[in-house]
MIFI-921862 format. One line per field, with one value per residue (C-alpha): x, y, z. Coordinates in steps of 0.02 Angstrom, whole numbers, plus 50000, padded with zeros to 5 digits. Layout:
REM MIFI-921862
X = X / ...
Y = Y / ...
Z = Z / ...
This chain:
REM MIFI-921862
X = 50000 / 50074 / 50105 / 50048 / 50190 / 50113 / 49919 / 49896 / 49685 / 49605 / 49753 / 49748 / 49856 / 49811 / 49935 / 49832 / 49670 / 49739 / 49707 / 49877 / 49757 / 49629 / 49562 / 49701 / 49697 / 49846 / 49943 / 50132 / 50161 / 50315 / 50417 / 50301 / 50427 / 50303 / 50347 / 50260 / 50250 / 50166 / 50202 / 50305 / 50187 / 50101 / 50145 / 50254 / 50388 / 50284 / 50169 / 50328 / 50377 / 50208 / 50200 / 50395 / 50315 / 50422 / 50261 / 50069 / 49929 / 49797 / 49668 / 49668 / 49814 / 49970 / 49993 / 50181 / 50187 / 50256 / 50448 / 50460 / 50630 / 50612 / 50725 / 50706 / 50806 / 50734 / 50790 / 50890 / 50979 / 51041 / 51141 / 51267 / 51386 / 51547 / 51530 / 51648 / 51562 / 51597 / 51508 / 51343 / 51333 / 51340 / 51249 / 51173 / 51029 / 51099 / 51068 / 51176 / 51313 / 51302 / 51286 / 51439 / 51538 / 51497 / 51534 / 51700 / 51706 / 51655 / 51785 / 51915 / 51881 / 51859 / 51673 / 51612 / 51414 / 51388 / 51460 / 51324 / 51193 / 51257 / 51280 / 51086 / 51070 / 51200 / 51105 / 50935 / 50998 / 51114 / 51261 / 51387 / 51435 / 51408 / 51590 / 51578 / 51447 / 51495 / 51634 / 51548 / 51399 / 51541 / 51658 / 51484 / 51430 / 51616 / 51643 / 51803 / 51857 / 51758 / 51849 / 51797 / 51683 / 51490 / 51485 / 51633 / 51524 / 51432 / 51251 / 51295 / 51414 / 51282 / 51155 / 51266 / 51310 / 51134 / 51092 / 51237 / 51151 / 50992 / 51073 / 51167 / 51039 / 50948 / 50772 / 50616 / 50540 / 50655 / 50564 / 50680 / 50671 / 50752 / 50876 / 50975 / 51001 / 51182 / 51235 / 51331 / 51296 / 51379 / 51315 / 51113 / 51151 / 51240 / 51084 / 50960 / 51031 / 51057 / 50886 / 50830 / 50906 / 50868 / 50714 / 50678 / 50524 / 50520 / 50437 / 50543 / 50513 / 50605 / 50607 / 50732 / 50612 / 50741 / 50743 / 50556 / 50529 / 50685 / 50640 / 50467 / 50310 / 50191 / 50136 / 50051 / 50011 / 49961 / 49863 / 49747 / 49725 / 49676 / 49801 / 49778 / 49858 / 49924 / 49976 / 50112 / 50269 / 50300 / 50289 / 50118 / 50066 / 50074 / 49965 / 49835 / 49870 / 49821 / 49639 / 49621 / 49645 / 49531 / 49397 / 49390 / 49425 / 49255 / 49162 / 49226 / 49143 / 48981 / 48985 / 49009 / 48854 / 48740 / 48801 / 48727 / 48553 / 48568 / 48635 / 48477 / 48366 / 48420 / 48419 / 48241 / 48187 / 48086 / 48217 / 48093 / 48040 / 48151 / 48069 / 48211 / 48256 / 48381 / 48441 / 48453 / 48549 / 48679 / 48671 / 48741 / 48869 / 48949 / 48934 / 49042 / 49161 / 49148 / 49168 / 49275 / 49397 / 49552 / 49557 / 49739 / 49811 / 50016 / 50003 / 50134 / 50224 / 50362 / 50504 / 50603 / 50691 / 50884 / 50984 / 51073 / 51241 / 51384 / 51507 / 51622 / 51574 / 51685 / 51886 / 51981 / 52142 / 52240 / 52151 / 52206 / 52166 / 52259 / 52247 / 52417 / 52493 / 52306 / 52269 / 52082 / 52088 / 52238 / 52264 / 52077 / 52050 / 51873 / 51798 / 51609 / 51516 / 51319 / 51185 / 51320 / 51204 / 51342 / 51309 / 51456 / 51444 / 51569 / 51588 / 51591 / 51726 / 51805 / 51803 / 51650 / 51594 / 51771 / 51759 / 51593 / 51652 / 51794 / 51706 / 51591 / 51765 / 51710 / 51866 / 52050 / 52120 / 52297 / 52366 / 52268 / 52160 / 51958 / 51927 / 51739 / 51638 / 51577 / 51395 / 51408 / 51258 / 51273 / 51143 / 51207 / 51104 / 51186 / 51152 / 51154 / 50990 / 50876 / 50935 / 50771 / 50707 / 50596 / 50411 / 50441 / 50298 / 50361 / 50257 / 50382 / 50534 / 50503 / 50425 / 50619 / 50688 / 50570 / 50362 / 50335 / 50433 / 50495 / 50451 / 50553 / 50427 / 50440 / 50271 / 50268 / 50177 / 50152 / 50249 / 50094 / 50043 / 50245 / 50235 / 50080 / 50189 / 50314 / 50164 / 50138 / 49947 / 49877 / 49846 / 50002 / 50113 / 50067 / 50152 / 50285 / 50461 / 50493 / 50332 / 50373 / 50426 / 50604 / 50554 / 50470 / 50627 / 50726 / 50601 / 50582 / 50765 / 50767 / 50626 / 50728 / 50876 / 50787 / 50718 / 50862 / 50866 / 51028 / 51106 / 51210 / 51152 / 51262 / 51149 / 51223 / 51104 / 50945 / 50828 / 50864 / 50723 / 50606 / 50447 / 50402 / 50293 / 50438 / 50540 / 50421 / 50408 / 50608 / 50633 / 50484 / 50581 / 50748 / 50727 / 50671 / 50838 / 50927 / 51087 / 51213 / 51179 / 51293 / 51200 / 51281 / 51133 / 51137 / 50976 / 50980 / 50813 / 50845 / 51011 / 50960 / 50832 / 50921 / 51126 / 51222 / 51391 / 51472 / 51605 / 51665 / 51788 / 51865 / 52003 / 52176 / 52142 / 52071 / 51928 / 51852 / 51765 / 51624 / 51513 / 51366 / 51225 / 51240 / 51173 / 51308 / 51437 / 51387 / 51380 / 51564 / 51631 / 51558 / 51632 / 51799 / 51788 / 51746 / 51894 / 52019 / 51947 / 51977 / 52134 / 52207 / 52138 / 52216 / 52376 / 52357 / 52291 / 52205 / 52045 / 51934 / 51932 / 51930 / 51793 / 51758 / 51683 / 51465 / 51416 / 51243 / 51198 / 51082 / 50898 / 50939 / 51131 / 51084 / 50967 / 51115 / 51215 / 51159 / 51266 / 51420 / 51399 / 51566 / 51465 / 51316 / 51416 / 51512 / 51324 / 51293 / 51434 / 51429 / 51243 / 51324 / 51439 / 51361 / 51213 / 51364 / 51444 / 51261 / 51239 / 51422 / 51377 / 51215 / 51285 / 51458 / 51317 / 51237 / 51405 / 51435 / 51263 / 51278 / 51442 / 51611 / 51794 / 51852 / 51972 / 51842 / 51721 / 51867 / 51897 / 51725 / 51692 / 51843 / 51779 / 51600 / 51684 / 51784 / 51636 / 51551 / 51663 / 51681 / 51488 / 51463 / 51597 / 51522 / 51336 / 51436 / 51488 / 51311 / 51206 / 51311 / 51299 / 51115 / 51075 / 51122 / 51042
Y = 50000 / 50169 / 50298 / 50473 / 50589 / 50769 / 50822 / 50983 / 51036 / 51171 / 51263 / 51450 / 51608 / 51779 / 51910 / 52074 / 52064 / 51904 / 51727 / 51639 / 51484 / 51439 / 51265 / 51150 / 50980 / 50867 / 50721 / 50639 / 50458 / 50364 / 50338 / 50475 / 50568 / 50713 / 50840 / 51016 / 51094 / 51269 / 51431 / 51547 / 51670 / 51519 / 51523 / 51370 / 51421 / 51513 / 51328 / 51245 / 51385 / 51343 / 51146 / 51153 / 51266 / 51450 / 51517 / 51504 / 51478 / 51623 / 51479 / 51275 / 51177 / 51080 / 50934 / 50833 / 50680 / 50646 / 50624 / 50653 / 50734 / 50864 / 50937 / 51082 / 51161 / 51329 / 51435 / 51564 / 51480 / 51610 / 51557 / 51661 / 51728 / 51718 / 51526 / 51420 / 51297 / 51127 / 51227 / 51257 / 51088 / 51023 / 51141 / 51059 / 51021 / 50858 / 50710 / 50597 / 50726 / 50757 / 50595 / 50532 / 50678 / 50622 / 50415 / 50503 / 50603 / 50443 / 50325 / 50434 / 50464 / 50257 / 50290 / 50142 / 50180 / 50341 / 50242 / 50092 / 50215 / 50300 / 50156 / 50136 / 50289 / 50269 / 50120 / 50217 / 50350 / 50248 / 50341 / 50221 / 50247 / 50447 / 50490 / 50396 / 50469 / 50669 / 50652 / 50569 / 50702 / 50866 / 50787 / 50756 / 50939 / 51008 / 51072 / 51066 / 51205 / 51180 / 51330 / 51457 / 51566 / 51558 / 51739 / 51738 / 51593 / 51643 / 51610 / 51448 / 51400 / 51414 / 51336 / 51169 / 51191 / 51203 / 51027 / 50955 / 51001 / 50939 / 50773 / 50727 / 50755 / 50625 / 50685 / 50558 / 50703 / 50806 / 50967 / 51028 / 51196 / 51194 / 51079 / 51039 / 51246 / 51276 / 51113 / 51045 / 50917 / 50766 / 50834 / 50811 / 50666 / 50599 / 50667 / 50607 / 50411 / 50473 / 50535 / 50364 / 50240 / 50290 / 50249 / 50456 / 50542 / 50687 / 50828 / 50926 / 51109 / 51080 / 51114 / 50978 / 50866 / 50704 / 50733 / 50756 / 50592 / 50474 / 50532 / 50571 / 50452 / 50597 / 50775 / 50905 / 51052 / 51219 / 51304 / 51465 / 51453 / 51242 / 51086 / 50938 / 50777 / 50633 / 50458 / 50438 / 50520 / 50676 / 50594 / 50527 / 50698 / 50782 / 50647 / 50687 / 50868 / 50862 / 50764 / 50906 / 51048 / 50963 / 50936 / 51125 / 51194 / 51117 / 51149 / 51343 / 51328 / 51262 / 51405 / 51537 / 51468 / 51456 / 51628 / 51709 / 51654 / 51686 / 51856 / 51872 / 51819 / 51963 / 52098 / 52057 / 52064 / 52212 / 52363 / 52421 / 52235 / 52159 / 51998 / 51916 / 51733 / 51754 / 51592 / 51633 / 51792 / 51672 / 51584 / 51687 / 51751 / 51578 / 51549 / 51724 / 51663 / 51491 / 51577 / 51710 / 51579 / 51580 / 51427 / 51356 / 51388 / 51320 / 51371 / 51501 / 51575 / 51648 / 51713 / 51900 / 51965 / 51934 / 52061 / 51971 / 51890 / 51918 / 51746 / 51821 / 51775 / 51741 / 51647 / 51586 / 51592 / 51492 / 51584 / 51550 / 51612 / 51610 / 51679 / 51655 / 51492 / 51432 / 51395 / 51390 / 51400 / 51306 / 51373 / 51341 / 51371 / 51358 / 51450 / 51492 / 51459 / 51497 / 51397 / 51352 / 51266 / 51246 / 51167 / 51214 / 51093 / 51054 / 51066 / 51234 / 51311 / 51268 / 51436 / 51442 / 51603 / 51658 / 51579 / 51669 / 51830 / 51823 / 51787 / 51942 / 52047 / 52068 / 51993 / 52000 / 51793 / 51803 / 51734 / 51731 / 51806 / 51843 / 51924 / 51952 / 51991 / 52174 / 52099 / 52005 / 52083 / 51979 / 51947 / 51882 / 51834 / 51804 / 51721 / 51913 / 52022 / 52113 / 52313 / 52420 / 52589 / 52569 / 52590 / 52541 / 52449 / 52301 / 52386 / 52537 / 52443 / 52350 / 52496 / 52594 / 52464 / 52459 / 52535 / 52392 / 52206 / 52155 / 51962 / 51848 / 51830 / 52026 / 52091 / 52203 / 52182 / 52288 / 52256 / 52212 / 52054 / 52018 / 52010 / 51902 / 51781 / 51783 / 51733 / 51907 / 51933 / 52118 / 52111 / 52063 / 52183 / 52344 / 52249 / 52332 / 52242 / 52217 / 52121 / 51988 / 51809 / 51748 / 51674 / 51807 / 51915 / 51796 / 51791 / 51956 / 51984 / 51845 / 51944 / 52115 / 52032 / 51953 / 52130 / 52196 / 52088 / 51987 / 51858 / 51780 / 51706 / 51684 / 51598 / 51542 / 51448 / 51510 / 51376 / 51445 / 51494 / 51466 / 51363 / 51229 / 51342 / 51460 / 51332 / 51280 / 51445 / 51470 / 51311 / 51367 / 51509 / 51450 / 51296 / 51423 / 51559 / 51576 / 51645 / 51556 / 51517 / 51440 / 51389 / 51338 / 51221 / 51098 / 51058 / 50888 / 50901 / 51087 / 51015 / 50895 / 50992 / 51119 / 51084 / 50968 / 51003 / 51021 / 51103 / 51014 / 51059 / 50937 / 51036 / 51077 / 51194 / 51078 / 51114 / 50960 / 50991 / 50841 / 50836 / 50775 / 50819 / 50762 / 50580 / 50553 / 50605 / 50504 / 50354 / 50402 / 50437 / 50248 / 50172 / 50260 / 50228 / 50047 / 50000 / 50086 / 49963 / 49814 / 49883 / 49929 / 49749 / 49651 / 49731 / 49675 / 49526 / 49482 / 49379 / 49525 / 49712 / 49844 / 49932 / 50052 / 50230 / 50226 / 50312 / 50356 / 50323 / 50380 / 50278 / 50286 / 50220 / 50057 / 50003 / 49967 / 49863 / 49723 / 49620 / 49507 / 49325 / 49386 / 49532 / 49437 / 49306 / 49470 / 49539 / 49372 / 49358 / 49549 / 49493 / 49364 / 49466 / 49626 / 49485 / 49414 / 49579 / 49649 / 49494 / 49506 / 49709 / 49659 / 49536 / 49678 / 49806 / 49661 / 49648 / 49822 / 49873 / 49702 / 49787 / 49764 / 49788 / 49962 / 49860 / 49754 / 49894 / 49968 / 49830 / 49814 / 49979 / 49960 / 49818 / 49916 / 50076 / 49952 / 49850 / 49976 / 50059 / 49901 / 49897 / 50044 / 49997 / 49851 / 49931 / 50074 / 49916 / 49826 / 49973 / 50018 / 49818 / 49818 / 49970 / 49852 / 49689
Z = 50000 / 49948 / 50065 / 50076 / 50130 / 50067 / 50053 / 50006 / 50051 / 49929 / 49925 / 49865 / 49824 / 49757 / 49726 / 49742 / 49634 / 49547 / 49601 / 49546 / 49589 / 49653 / 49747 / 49701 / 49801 / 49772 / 49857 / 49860 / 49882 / 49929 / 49750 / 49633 / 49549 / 49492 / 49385 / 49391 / 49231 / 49171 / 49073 / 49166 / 49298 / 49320 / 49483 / 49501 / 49632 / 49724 / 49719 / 49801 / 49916 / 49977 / 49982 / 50075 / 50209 / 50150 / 50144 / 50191 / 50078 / 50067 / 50091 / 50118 / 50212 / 50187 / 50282 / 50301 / 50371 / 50536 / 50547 / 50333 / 50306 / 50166 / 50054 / 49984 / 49822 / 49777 / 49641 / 49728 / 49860 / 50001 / 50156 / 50263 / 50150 / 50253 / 50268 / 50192 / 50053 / 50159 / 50314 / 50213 / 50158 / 50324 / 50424 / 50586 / 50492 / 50414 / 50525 / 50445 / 50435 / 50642 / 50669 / 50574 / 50664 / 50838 / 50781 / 50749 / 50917 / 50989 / 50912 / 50940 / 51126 / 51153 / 51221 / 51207 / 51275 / 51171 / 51011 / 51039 / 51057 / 50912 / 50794 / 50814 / 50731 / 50595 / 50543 / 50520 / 50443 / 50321 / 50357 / 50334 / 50151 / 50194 / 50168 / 49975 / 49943 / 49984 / 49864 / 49721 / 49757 / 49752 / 49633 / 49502 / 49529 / 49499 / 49682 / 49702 / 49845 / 49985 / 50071 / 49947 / 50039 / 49992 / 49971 / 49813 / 49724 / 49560 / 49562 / 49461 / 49585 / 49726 / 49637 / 49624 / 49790 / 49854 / 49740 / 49845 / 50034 / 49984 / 49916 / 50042 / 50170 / 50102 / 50134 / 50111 / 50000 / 49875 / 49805 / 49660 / 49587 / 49412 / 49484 / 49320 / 49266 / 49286 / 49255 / 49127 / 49014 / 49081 / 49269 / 49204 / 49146 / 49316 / 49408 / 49308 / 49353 / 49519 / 49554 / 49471 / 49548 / 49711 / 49793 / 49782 / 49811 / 49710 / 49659 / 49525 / 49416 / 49263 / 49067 / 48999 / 48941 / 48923 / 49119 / 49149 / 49023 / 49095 / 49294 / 49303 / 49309 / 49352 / 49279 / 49375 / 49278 / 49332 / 49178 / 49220 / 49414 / 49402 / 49425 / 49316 / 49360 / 49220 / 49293 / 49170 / 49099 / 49000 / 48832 / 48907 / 48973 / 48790 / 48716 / 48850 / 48866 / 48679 / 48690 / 48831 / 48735 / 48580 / 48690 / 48804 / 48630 / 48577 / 48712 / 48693 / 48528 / 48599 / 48738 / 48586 / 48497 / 48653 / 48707 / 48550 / 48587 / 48773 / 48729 / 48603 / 48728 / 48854 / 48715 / 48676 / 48859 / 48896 / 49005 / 49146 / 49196 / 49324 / 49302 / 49214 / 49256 / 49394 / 49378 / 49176 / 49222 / 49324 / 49199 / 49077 / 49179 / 49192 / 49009 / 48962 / 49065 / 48971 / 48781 / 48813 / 48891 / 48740 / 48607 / 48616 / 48481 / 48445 / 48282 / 48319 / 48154 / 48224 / 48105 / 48090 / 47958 / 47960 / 47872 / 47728 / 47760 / 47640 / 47578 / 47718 / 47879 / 48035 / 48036 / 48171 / 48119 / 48273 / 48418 / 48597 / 48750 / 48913 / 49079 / 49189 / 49196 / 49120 / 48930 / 48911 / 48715 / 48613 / 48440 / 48384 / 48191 / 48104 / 47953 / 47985 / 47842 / 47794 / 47894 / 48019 / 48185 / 48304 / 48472 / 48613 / 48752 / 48880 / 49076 / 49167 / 49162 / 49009 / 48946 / 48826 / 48858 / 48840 / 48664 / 48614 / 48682 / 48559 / 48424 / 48441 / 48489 / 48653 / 48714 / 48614 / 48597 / 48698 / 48507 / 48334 / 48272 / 48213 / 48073 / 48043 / 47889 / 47833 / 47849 / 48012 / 48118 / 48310 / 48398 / 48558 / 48683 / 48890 / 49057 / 49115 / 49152 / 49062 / 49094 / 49118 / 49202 / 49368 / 49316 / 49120 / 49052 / 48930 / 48767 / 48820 / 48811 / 48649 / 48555 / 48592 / 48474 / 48335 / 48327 / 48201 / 48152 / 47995 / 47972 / 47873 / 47718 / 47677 / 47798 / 47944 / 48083 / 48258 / 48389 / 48499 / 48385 / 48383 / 48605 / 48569 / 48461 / 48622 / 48703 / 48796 / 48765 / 48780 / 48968 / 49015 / 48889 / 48985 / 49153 / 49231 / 49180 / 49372 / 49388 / 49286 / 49330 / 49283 / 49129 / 49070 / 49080 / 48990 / 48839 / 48820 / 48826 / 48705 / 48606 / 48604 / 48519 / 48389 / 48339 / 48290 / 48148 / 48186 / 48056 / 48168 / 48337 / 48492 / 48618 / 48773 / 48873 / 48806 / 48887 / 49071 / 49149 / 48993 / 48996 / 48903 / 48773 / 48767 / 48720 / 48564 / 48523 / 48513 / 48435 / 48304 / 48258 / 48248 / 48150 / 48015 / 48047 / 47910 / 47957 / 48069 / 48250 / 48393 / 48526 / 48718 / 48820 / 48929 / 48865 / 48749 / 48683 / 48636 / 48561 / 48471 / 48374 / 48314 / 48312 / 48170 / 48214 / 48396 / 48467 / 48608 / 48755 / 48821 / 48929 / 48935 / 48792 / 48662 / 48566 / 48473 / 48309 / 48277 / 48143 / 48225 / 48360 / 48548 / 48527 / 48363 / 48501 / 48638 / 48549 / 48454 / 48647 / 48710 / 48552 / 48610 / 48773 / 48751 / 48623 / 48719 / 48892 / 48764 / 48711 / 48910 / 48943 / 48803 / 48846 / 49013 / 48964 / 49100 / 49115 / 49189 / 49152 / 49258 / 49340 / 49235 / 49291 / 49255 / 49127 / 49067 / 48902 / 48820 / 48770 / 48610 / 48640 / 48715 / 48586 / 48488 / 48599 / 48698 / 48836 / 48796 / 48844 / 48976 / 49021 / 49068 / 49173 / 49264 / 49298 / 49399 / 49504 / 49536 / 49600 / 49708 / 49767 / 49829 / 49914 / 50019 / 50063 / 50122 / 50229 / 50309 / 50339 / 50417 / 50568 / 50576 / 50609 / 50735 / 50819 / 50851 / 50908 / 51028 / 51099 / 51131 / 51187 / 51075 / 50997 / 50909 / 50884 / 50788 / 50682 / 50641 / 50592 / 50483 / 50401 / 50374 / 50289 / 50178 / 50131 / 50079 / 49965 / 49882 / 49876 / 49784 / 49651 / 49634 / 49616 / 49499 / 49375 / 49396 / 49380 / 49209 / 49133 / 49201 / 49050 / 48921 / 49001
């Protein structure tokens, strides 16, 4: 029988006049991995803020269950600023973390009644393979100086560092705000298998929809004040999402129909007689509501001019980049030519940015040089913020660049109907800039650029902050670009729609050229990968390889490769193995908590630690066969 860990009763918010919903009733059991999906000002974050208790619901309740640990990522993460990184992660609030610090207090002190009591508690809280587990978790998310003061981190930085608290505290419930932004590719990947291969209950805010469709096995959207739940995956959710939409679209239809006689019916009735049908009245009321609701409609054309680009474009000639002792960029030559889609991925760090920034002269190379094109017009769009005036209304801002838009098939249209194609409808383009949600920022940022009639785009993580529609929308529109367009994203799906050719960084200076999207190069990097294991192991030639570190690969990866007789045989005995090792664990844990002198409470500890870092090598190799099995 499943168990409920989170109710949420009738739950309500306003902000001012505005309901940001209304009535919404909803419930997490132990192992839903839910995802919570809507357009941005939907009011998603402020949704969790109010299911992890940050703030109170105008109306209805929110219930935890007793002695449910919860975890809690949000999207800004703030702690003191003069704390060093490895303080923050452990703050007093992790159990396991205080508990394996007083083990250590204990053990090292001989007290041998506060380390039975304590051992007790290890064993709930699993904290035994705690110290493995903090460095796979920092080493994963690239945290590397856990000295470094929380207030010198970027907001990148503290975003990874805040994923690494809430992991290792190892709640029962994990609420994740746009966990995987800031994160390379590799990193999603890494927490995607993480997330799903523990036993995690989740419920996640996020746009990559690989993620949403590889972790999640339930949707809850929030669309215009009401929450609508799909048993199922994301890939299952558009399907219904779809029959939805067919069916209210209809029904809007019917309401627009009815509405005209209704509306007939109170025109004819005579002024001075208040003897109208009250309930006809109400009636009517309900039914205005009904047709003037707005037909979906993701027929979206979505294309600006680009100002024509000449044979001439951009050249690398041998650029390079160094700062100190560091080369971020080694000699890197490549000749941009027309319809160029060039996908940049890479971990953080790496110097990207520094390579875009060169390219649009922002930045000189240390050796090399760029020489652009007469007709190159940039358009490059950053991670940094929209700049605006305090009380500027976003019609105001947009109509400063242009009072009308030149599309891509010769006509002009207003700037208003070009925010509606951005999905900014009337009401909402006379908002103030300050009002709007994160998202909303980004896309009109996004929109601004595109105005100025760019013919080369320089996008470095676009999908940020976007919504799913604003995604579409992009996507839409840049399919159909014509000039050239780099684009940086940790975002696969994004990726793989858009980008033939990658750049990839693979450190110490090199830059990789591949003619391919993502999937082409994850299946050429396994291919490498796994001839130079049969290579290191025919040179060694010795009857079983070695352990090699888990990968993830991708869905469409393993289709093409299925387990080696060898393979399956290792799979068995690893099986074996890790049963035996569990059981031995189980009576060492017996032993301790039964007592005894510190010398064998020593050993046995010893013998725990060392068990179970051969444990989760062991579950690393099986976990990494068991994708092909």
């Amino acid at each position: 029988m499943s168990m409920n860990y989170l109710s949420a009763e009738n739950i309500s918010k306003s902000f001012g006049e505005k309901w940001l919903f209304k009535n919404i009733s909803f419930g997490l059991n132990r192992g839903d991995k839910v995802a919570l999906i809507g357009t941005n000002g939907t009011g998603k974050t402020t949704f969790l803020n109010i299911l992890a208790g940050v703030l109170a619901p105008d109306e209805g309740e929110v219930s935890l269950r007793k002695d449910i640990r919860l975890g809690y990522l949000d999207q800004s993460p703030s702690f003191d600023e003069a704390l060093p990184v490895i303080e923050v992660i452990f703050a007093s609030s992790n159990p396991v973390a205080h508990a394996v610090k007083r083990y250590e207090q204990a053990l090292a002190a001989g007290n041998n009644e506060a380390l039975t009591e304590i051992l007790e508690e290890m064993d709930h809280l699993k904290a035994w393979d705690f110290e493995a587990k903090v460095k796979e978790i920092l080493g994963r998310l690239g945290i590397h100086d856990v000295d470094a003061r929380f207030g010198t981190l970027s907001g990148g930085q503290r975003k990874r560092v805040a994923l690494a608290k809430v992991l290792l505290e190892d709640p029962d419930l994990l609420i994740l705000d746009e966990p995987t932004n800031h994160l390379d590719l590799t990193t999603v990947e890494w927490l995607e298998s993480y997330l799903n291969t523990q036993n995690t209950t989740l419920l996640v805010v996020t746009h990559d929809r690989y993620f949403l469709d590889k972790v999640c096995n339930n949707v809850l959207e929030l669309d215009h004040g009401s929450a609508f739940v799909y048993k199922g995956n994301y890939a299952y959710f558009l399907e219904k999402k779809s029959e939805r939409e067919e069916v209210e679209a209809a029904e809007i239809d019917k309401a627009r129909n009815l509405m005209r006689k209704e509306l007939d019916w109170i025109r004819r009735q005579p002024k001075a007689r208040g003897t109208k049908a009250k309930y006809r009245v109400d009636a009517f009321e309900d039914l205005k509501d009904k047709a003037s609701q707005k037909k979906f409609d993701n027929q979206l054309e979505l294309n600006v001019k680009a100002t024509r680009l000449g044979s001439k474009i951009v050249e690398l000639q041998s650029v390079g980049k160094r700062y100190g002792d560091r080369e971020l960029i080694h000699n890197f030559v490549y000749t941009f030519r027309k319809g160029d889609r060039i996908g940049i991925v890479g971990p953080n760090g790496m110097g990207k940015t520094t390579l875009l920034k060169m390219i649009t002269g922002e930045e000189r190379p240390t050796n090399g040089q760029v020489v652009r094109g007469d007709t190159v017009q940039f358009g490059y769009y950053t991670q940094s913020d929209i700049s605006f005036e305090d009380g500027q209304r976003v019609i105001e801002i947009v109509k400063d660049v242009a009072e009308v838009v030149r599309l891509g098939n010769g006509q002009t249209v207003t700037v208003s109907k070009f925010l509606e194609t951005f999905l900014f409808p009337p009401a909402k383009q006379h908002d103030y800039i300050e009002k709007l949600s994160g998202g909303e920022k980004r896309r009109l940022q996004l929109l601004l650029m595109l105005m100025k009639e760019p013919n080369f785009l320089i996008l470095d993580e676009p999908t940020n902050d976007l919504d799913i529609s604003s995604l579409n929308v992009l996507e839409e529109f840049l399919s159909n670009f014509p000039g050239c367009l780099i684009i940086v994203s940790h975002d696969r799906y994004f990726l793989d729609q858009l980008v033939d050719h990658l750049f990839v960084f693979e450190g110490e200076g090199k830059i990789r050229d591949f003619p391919g999207n993502y999937p082409d190069y994850r299946l050429w990097l396994e291919e490498q990968e796994s001839s130079s294991r049969q290579e290191a192991a025919e040179a060694r030639s010795a009857p079983k390889a070695e352990v090699p570190v888990a990968t993830t690969p991708k869905a469409t990866d393993t289709a093409k490769r299925k387990l080696s007789y060898k393979e399956q045989r290792e799979m068995e005995q690893l099986e074996t193995d890790m049963a035996a090792m569990e059981e031995r664990k189980a009576t060492l844990i017996q032993k301790l908590n039964s007592g005894g002198s510190h010398e064998e409470l020593t050993a046995w500890a010893r013998e725990i630690e060392e068990i179970t870092d051969s444990l989760g090598e062991k579950e690393m190799r099986w976990l990494e066969l068991s994708e092909f099995a």
